[in-house]
Structure formats: structure tokens, C-alpha cells
C-alpha atoms as an extended CHARMM CRD file, in Angstrom:
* protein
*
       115  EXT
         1         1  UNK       CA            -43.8840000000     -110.4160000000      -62.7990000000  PROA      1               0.0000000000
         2         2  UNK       CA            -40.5180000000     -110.6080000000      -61.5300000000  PROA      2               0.0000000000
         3         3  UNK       CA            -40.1030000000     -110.9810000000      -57.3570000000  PROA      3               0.0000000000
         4         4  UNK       CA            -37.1440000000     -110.7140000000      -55.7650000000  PROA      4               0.0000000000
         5         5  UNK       CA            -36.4480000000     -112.0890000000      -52.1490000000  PROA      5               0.0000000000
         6         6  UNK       CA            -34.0620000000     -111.2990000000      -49.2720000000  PROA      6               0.0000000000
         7         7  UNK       CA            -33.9150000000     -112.9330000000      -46.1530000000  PROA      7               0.0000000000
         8         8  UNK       CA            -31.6280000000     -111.8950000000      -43.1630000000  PROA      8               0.0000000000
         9         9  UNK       CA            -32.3050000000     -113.8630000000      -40.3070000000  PROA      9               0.0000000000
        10        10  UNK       CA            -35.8520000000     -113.9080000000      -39.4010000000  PROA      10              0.0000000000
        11        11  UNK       CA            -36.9700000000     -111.2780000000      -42.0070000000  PROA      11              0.0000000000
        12        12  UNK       CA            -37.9170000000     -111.2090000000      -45.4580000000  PROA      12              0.0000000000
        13        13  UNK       CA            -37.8980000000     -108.2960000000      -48.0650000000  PROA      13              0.0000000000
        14        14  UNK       CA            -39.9690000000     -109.4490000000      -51.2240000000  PROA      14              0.0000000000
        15        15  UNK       CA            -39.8250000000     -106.6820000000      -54.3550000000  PROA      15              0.0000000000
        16        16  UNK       CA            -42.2180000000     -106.9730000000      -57.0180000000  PROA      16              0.0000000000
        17        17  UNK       CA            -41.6100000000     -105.4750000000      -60.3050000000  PROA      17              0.0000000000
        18        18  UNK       CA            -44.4400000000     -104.6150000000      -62.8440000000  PROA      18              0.0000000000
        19        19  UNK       CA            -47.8990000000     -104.3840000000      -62.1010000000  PROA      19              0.0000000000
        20        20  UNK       CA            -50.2840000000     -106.5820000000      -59.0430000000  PROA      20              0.0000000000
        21        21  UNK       CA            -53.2910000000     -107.6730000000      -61.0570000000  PROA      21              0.0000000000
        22        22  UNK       CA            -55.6590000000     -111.5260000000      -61.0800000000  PROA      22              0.0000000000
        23        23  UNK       CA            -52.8610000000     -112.2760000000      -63.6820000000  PROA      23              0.0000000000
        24        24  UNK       CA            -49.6370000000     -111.8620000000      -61.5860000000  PROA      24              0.0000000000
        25        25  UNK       CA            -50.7080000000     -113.3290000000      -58.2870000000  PROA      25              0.0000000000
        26        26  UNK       CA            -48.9370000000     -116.7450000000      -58.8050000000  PROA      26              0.0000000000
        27        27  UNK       CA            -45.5460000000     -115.5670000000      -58.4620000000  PROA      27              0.0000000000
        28        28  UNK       CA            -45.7990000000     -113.4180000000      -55.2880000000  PROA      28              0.0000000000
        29        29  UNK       CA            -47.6650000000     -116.1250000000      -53.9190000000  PROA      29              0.0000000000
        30        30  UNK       CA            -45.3540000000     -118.6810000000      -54.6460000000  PROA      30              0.0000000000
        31        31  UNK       CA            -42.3090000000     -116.5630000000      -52.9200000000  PROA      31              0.0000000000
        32        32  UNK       CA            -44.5010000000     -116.2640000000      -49.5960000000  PROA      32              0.0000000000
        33        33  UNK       CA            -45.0180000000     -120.2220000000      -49.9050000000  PROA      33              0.0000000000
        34        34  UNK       CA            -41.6730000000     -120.6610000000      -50.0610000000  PROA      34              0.0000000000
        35        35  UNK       CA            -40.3080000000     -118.2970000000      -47.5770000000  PROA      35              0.0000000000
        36        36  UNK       CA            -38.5600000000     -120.8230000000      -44.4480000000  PROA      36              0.0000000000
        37        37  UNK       CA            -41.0510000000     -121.3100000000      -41.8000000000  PROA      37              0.0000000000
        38        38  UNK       CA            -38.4240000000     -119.4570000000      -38.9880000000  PROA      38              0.0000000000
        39        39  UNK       CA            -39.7830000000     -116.0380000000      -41.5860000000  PROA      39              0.0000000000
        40        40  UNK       CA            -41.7900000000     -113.9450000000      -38.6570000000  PROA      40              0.0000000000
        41        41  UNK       CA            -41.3280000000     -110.1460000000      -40.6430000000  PROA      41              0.0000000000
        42        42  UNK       CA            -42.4550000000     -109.6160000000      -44.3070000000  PROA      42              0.0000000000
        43        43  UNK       CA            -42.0630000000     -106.4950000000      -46.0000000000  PROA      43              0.0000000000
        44        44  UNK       CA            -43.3690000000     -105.4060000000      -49.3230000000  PROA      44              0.0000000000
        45        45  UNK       CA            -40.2130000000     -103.3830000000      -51.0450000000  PROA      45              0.0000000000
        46        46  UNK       CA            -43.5300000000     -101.8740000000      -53.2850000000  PROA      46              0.0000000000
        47        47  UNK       CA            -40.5990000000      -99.3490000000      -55.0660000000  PROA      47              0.0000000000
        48        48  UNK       CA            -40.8700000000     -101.0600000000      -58.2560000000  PROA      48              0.0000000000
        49        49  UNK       CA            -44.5530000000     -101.8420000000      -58.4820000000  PROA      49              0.0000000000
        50        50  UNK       CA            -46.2150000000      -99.6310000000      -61.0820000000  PROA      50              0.0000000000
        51        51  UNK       CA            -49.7830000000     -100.5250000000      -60.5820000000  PROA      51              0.0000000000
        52        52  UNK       CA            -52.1370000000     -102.5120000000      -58.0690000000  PROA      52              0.0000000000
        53        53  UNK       CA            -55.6270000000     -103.3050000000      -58.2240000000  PROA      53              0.0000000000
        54        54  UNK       CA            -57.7380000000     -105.1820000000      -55.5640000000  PROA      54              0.0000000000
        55        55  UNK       CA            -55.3700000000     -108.4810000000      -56.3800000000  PROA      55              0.0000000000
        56        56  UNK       CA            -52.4940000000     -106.5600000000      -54.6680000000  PROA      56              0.0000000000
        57        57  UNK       CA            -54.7720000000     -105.5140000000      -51.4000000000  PROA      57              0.0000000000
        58        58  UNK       CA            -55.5030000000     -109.4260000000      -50.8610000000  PROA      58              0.0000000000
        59        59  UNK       CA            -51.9720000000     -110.1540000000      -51.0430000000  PROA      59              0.0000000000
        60        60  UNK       CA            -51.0980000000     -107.3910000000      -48.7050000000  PROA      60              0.0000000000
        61        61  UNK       CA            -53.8350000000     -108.1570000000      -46.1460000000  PROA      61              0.0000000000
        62        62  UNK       CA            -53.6360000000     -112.1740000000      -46.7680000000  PROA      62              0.0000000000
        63        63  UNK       CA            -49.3880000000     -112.7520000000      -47.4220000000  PROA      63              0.0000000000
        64        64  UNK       CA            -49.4580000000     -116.2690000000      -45.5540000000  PROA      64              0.0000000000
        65        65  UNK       CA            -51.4620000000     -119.4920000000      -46.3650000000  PROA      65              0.0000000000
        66        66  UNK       CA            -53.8540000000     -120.1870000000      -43.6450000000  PROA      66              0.0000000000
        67        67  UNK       CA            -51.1990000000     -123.6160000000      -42.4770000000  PROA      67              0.0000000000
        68        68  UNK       CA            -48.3260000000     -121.1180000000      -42.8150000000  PROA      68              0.0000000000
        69        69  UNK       CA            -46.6550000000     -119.2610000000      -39.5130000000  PROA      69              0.0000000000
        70        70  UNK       CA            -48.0880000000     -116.2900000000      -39.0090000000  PROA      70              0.0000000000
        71        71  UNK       CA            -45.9580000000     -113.0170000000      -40.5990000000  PROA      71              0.0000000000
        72        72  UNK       CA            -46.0070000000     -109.3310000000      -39.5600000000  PROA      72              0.0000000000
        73        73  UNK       CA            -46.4150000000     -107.7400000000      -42.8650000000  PROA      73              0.0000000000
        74        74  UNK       CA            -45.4460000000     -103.9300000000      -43.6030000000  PROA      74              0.0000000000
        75        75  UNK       CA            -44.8430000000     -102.2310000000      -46.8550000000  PROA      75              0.0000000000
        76        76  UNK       CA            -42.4880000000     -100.0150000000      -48.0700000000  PROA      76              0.0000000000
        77        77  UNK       CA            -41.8480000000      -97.3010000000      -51.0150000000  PROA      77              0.0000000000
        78        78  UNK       CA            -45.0090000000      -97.2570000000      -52.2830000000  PROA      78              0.0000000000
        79        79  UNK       CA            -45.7140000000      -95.4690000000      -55.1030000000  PROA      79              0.0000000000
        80        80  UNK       CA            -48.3410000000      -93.1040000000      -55.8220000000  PROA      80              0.0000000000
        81        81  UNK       CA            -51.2820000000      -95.2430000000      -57.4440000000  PROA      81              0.0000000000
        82        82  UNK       CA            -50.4460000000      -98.3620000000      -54.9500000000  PROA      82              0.0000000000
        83        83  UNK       CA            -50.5210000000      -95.5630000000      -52.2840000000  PROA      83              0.0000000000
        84        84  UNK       CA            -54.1580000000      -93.9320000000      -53.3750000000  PROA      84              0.0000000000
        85        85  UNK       CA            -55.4590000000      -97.4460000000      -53.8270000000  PROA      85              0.0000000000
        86        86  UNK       CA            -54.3970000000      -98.6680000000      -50.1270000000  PROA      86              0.0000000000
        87        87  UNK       CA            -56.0150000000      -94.8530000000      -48.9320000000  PROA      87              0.0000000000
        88        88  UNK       CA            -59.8420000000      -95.4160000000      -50.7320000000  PROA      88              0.0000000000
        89        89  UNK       CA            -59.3020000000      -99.4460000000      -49.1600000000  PROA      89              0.0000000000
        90        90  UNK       CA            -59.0120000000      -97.9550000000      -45.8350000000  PROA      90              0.0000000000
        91        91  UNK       CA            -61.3290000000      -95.2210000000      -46.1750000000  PROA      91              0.0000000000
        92        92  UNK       CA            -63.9250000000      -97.3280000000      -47.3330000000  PROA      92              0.0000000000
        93        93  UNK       CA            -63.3440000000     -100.6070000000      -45.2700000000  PROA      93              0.0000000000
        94        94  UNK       CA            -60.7370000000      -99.4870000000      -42.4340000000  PROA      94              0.0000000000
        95        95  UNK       CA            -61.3900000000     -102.7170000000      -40.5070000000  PROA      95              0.0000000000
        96        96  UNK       CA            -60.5160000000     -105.0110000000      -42.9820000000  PROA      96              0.0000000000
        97        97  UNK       CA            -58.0510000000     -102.7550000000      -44.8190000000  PROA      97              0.0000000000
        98        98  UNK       CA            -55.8810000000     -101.2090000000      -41.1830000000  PROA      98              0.0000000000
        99        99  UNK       CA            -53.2100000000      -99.2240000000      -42.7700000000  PROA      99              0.0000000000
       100       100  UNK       CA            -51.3150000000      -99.4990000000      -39.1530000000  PROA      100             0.0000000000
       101       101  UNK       CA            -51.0390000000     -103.1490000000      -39.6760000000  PROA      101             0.0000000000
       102       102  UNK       CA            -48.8570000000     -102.9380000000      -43.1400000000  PROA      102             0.0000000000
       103       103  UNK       CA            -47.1810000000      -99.1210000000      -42.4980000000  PROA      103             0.0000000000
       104       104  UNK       CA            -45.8790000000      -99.2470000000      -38.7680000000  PROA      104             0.0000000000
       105       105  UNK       CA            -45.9170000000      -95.4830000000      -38.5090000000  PROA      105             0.0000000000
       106       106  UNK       CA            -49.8220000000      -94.9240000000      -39.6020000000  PROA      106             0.0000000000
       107       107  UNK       CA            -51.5610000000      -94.5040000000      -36.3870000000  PROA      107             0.0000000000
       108       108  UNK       CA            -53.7490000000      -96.7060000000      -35.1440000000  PROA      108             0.0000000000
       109       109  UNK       CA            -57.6500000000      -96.2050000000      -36.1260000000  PROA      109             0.0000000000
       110       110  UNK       CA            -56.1820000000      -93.8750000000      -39.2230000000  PROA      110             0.0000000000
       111       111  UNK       CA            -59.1730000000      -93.8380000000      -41.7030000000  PROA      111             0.0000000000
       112       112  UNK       CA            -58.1540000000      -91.8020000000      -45.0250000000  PROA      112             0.0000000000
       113       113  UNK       CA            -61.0950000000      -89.8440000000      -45.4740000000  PROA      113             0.0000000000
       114       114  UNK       CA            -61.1310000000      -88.7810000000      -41.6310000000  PROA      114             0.0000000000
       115       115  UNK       CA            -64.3240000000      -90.4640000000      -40.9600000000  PROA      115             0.0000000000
């Protein structure tokens, strides 16, 4: 798992490449650990990401260590299985999984099965 990260002023684009699983977490948690602490916008360039499983929603939901600043997270270019995944989250769970919190233009109380 290969994460690239660009910072420009106050924001942070981090782009995984490969697949999100239990196995890969270390990485994309060690380049939100060591993000500068001035780091208030965090998107998730998801273009390159293949494959998630739950490992991916935790680190979408859950991108800053409970002592680190708090981070508005979006995502970005996701790709069709990372997509469907984040729709049955939300459908299933839409208080825990908000899809308005990580894609700004989902409105707010959007559940994917229209329940």
C-alpha cells in the first residue's frame, strides 16, 4: 500500500493505491499521524483504490487519533466497489456511516436505500 500526501496550506490530499483491507491499515494511518497539526481538511483522492472492505469505512469515518485536531474529511473519485460499499454502510447504518459528512454534495439525511 502505497499513500501519497499533499499538503497546501491547511489541507491535505492523501491517495491510496491498491486495495483498503485489516492488512493495509498501517500505512494510511501512519500518513494521518503524521499530517502537521495546523491540517483542518482531509480528503481521500480514492481514484486509485481498487478495493475496500469494512477496514477502509473505519478509516474514512475515524481519519484522526482521538489526541489529534479534529479534520473535516471528504472523499473523492471513488470507484465503483469503494462507492457500493460506502452506499450498503449508509443504507444499513446511516448514523454512523453519514455520506454528507465525507461527500460534501450528498444531502443531508441521504440514506441509499431511500429508507
Amino acid at each position: 500500500m502505497n499513500v501519497t500526501t499533499t499538503i497546501t496550506g491547511t489541507s491535505a490530499r492523501l491517495t491510496p493505491q491498491g486495495e483498503i483491507d485489516f492488512y493495509t491499515l498501517s500505512p494510511l494511518h501512519t500518513a494521518v499521524d503524521r499530517l502537521p497539526a495546523g491540517v483542518v481538511d482531509l480528503l481521500w483522492d480514492l481514484e486509485h483504490l481498487s478495493f475496500t472492505d469494512v477496514a477502509g469505512l473505519r478509516v474514512l469515518f475515524s481519519p484522526t487519533p482521538h489526541s489529534g485536531p479534529h479534520r473535516r474529511t471528504a472523499v473523492a473519485n471513488l470507484r465503483d466497489q469503494p462507492l457500493q460499499l460506502l452506499l450498503i454502510a449508509a443504507g444499513l447504518f446511516p448514523t454512523a456511516y453519514d455520506l454528507s459528512r465525507l461527500i460534501p454534495d450528498t444531502p443531508a439525511g441521504f440514506t441509499a436505500f431511500g429508507s
